[in-house]
C-alpha positions in Angstrom: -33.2 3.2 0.4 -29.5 3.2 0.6 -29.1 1.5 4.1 -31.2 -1.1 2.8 -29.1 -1.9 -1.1 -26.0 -2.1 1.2 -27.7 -4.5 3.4 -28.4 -6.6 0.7 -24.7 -6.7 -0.7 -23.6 -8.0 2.8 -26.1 -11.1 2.7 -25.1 -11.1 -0.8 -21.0 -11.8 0.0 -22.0 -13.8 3.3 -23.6 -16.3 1.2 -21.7 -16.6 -1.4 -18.5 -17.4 1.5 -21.0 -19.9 2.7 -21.7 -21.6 -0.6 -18.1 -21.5 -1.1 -17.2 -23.3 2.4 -20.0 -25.5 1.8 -18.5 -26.8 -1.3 -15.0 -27.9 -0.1 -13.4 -25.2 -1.2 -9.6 -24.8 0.5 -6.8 -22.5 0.9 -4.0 -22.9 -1.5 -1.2 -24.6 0.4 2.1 -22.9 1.0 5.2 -24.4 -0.8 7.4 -27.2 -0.2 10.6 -25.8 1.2 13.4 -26.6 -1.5 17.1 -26.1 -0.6 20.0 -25.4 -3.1 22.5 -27.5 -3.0 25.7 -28.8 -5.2 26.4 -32.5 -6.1 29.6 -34.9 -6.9 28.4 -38.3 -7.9 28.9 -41.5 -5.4 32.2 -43.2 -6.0 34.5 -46.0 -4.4 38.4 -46.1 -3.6 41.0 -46.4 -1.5 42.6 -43.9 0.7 45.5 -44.2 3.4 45.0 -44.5 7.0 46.4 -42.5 8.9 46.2 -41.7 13.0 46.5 -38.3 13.5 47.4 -36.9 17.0 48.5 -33.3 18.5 50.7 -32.6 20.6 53.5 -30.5 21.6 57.5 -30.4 21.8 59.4 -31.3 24.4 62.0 -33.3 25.9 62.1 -36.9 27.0 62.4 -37.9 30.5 65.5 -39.6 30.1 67.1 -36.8 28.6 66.9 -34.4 31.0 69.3 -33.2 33.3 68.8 -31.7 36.9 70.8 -29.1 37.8 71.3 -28.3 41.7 74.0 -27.5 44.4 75.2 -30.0 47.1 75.7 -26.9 49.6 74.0 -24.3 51.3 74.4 -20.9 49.0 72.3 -17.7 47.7 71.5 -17.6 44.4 73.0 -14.5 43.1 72.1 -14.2 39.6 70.0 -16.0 37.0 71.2 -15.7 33.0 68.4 -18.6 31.5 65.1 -18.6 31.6 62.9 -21.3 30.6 63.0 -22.1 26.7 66.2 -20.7 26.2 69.0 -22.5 23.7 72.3 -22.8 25.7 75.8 -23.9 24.5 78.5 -26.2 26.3 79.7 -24.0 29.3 77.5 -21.2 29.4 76.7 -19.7 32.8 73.4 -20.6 33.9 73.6 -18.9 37.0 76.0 -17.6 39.9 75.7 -18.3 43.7 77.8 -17.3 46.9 78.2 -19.9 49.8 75.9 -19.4 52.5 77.2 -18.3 56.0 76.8 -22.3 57.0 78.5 -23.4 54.1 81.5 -20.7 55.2 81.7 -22.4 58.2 82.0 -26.0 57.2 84.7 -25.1 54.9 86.4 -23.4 57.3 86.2 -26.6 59.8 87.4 -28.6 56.9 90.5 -26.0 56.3 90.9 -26.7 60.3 90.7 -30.3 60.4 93.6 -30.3 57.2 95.5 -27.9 59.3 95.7 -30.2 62.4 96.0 -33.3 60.3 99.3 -31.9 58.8 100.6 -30.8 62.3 99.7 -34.3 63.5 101.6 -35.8 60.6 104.7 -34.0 61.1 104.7 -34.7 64.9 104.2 -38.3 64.6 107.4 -38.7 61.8 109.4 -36.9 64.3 108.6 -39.2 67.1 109.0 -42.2 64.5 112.4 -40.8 63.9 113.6 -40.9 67.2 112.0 -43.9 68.1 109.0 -42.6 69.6 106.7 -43.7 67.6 105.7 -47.0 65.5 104.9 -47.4 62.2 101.3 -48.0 62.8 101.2 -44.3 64.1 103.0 -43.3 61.1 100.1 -44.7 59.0 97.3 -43.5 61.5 98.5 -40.3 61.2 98.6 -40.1 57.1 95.3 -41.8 56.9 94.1 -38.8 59.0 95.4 -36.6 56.9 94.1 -37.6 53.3 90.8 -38.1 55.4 90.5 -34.0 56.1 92.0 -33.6 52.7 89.5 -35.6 50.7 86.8 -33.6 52.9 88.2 -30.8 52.4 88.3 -30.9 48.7 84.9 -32.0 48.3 83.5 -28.7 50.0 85.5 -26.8 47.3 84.3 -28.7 44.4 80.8 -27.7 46.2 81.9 -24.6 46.2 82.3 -24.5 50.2 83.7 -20.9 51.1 83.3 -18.6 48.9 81.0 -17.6 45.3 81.0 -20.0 41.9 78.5 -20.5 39.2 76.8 -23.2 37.5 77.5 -23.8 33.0 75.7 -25.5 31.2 77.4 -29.3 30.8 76.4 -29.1 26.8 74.5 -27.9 24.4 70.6 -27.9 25.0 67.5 -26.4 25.9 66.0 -24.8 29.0 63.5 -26.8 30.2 62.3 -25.3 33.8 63.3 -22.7 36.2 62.6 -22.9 39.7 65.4 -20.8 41.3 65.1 -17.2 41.8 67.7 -14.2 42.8 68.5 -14.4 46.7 67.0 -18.0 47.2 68.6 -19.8 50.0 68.1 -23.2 48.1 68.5 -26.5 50.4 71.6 -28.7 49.0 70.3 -31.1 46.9 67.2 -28.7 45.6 66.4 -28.8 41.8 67.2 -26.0 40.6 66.9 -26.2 36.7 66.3 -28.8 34.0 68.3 -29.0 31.1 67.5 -31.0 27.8 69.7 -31.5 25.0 68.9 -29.4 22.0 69.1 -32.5 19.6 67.2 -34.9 21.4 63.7 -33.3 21.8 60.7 -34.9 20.8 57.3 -34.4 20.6 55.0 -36.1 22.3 51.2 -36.0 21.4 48.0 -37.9 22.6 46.6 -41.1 20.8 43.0 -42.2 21.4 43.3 -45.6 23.1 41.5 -47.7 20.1 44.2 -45.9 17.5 47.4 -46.4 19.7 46.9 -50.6 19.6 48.0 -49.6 15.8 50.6 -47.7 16.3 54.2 -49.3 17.2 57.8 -48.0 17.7 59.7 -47.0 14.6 56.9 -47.0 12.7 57.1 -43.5 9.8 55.7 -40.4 11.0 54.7 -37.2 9.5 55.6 -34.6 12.1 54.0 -30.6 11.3 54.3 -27.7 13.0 50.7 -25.7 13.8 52.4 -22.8 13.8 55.0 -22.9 10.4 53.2 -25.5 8.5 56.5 -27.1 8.2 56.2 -30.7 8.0 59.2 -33.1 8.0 59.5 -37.2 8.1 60.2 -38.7 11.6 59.5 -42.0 13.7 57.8 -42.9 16.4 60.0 -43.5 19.3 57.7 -44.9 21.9 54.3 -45.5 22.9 53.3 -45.6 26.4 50.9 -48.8 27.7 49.0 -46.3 30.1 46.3 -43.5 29.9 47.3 -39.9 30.4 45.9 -39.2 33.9 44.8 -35.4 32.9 44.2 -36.1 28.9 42.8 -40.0 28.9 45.1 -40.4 25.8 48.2 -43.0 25.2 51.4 -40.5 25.2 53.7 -41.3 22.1 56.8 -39.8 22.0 57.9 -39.0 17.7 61.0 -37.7 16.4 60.7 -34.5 15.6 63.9 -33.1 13.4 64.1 -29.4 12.8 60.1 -28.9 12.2 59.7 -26.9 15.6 63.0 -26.0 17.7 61.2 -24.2 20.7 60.0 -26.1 23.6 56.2 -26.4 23.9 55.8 -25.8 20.2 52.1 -27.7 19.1 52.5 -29.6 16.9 50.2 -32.7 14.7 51.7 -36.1 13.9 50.3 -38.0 11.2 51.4 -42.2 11.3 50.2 -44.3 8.2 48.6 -47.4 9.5 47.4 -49.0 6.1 44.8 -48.3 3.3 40.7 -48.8 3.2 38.8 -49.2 0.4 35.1 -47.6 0.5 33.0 -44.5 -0.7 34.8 -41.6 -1.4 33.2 -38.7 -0.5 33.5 -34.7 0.4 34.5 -34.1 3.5 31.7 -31.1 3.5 29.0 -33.9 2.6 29.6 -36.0 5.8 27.9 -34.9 9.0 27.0 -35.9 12.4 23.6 -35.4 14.9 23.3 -37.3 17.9 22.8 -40.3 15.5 26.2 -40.2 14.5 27.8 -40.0 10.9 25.7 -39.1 7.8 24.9 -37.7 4.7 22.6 -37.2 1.6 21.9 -38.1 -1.6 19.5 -36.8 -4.2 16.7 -38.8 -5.3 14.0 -37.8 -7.4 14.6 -34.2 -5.9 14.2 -35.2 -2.2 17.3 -35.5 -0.1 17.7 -39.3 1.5 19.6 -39.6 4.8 22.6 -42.2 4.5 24.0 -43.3 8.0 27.9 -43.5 7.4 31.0 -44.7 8.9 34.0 -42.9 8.4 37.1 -44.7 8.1 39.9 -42.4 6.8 39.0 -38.9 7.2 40.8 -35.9 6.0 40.0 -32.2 5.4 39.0 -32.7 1.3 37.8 -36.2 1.0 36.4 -38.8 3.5 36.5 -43.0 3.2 33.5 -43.8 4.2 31.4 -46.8 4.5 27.3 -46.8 4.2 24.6 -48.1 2.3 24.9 -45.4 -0.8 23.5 -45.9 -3.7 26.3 -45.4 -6.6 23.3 -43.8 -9.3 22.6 -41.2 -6.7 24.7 -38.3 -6.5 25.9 -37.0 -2.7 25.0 -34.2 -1.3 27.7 -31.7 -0.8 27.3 -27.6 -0.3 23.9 -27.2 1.6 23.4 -30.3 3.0 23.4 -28.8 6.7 20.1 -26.8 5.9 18.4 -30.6 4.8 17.0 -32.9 6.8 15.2 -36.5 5.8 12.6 -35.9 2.6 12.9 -32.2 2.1 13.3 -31.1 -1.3 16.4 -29.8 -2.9 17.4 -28.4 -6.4 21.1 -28.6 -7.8 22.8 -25.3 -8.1 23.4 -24.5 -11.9 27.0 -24.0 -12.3 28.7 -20.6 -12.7 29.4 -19.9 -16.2 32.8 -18.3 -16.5 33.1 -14.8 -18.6 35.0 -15.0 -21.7 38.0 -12.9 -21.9 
């Protein structure tokens, strides 16, 4: 009998799911994801704009000066390295002749020697009539020939050790020499810039650099100080970088960052534009390109955007917004087209 009343309690339920089914009867459906988000109302202005570019500091081409040897030598010692501030006469480094070098010099003491022997033999003649004047003046030409070659090994440093100073004050640009190189004459050995003429140089997207022109104001900052300072543009190249695809403009950079290959970010005001003014949080970008939202009735709507002046608080932008709909600012990643949103109540401050 018991088998049988629980039997019955199964039809019982089955049915009544049956009934139930055949009645329309749904599951409830889940919620409409909502996102919370914060809000600044839709307004227009102007803001500056600016071309911003980063680079780093160095020194211009024309400024720097090649340092080598006209002779055969070793290297001896080193005293710079590169990136280190030099003053007017400072050794930047020390070299012995080489063994060929020695032996030129010594021809040329040789040749003087002979010259002079020459010299005096030919007066002698020309005093006692043995000679003409013509031999006279062969034989002096001769001389201040071996002399002048002579003196130009030594000022080479021919013959025996010498160093190189530094001919003002500057910077160490490069290094290639080493201890106990055998350079060749003529060989590079270091670059030298002067202290107060380096610059920095940074990369300007092709488009941007049409706008910018020599001497026009710059704001020059250092990445690593955060010091900023007022300098000009000094020159803008008319072609690409080969390794960055940028326009190289060289800016005046004065005292923001003394150390060569300091980064640095130059700022150059090109005019004003007058459009939405908007977070720079709100504004962001898909595959589409620039966008944001605004609130509507509780649903976010997507508003393609252009941005003309960006910064890192507020963008210019321009875009069909509508001005009685506030932008979407903190959240607006998590939103896409339609989805619902709810405005973040704001934090109420404890009283003292």
């Amino acid at each position: 009998m018991k088998r049988i009343r629980f039997h019955s309690r199964l039809v019982l339920l089955v049915g009544m799911a049956l009934t139930a089914a055949a009645c329309g009867a749904k599951p409830a459906a889940p919620a409409d994801p909502s996102v919370l988000v914060t809000v600044r109302p839709a307004r227009q202005g102007v803001l500056p704009l600016t071309v911003e570019a980063f680079g780093t500091v160095g020194a211009p081409a024309t400024a720097v000066r090649a340092i080598s040897l006209q002779q055969a030598a070793v290297v001896t010692s080193l005293n710079v390295a590169p990136g280190a501030a030099v003053r007017a006469g400072q050794t930047l480094l020390t070299y012995a002749a080489a063994p060929e070098a020695r032996a030129a010099a010594a021809q040329a003491q040789a040749a003087v020697d002979l010259a002079k022997a020459q010299q005096a033999h030919t007066a002698d003649n020309f005093a006692h009539q043995l000679a003409t004047r013509d031999d006279v003046a062969r034989a002096d030409a001769a001389l201040q020939t071996a002399q002048a070659g002579l003196s130009a090994l030594r000022q080479q440093g021919a013959g025996g050790s010498g160093a190189i100073v530094a001919p003002f004050d500057g910077v160490v640009i490069s290094v290639t020499a080493a201890t106990g190189d055998r350079p060749q004459p003529g060989t590079v050995l270091l670059t030298l810039a002067p202290g107060a003429g380096l610059v920095a140089t940074v990369g300007v997207e092709p488009d941007a650099a049409r706008q910018v022109h020599v001497g026009d104001a710059v704001a020059v900052q250092s990445l690593s100080s955060g010091a900023s300072q007022s300098g000009r543009v000094l020159r803008v190249d008319n072609a690409l970088n080969p390794a960055s695809r940028m326009i190289d403009v060289d800016v005046s950079a004065p005292g923001v960052a003394p150390i060569v290959g300091e980064a640095v970010k130059a700022s150059v005001p090109i005019g004003q534009a007058q459009g939405w003014i908007v977070p720079h949080a709100a504004v962001l970008n898909d595959e589409k390109g620039d966008y944001l939202f605004q609130l509507a009735g509780g649903k976010a709507v997507r508003i393609p955007v252009q941005v003309r002046a960006p910064s890192s608080t507020d963008d210019l932008v321009e875009g069909a917004l509508n001005p009685s709909r506030p932008v979407i600012v903190d959240g607006a990643f998590q939103l896409t087209d339609g989805m619902s949103a709810r405005i973040q109540a704001p934090t109420r401050q404890a009283r003292p």
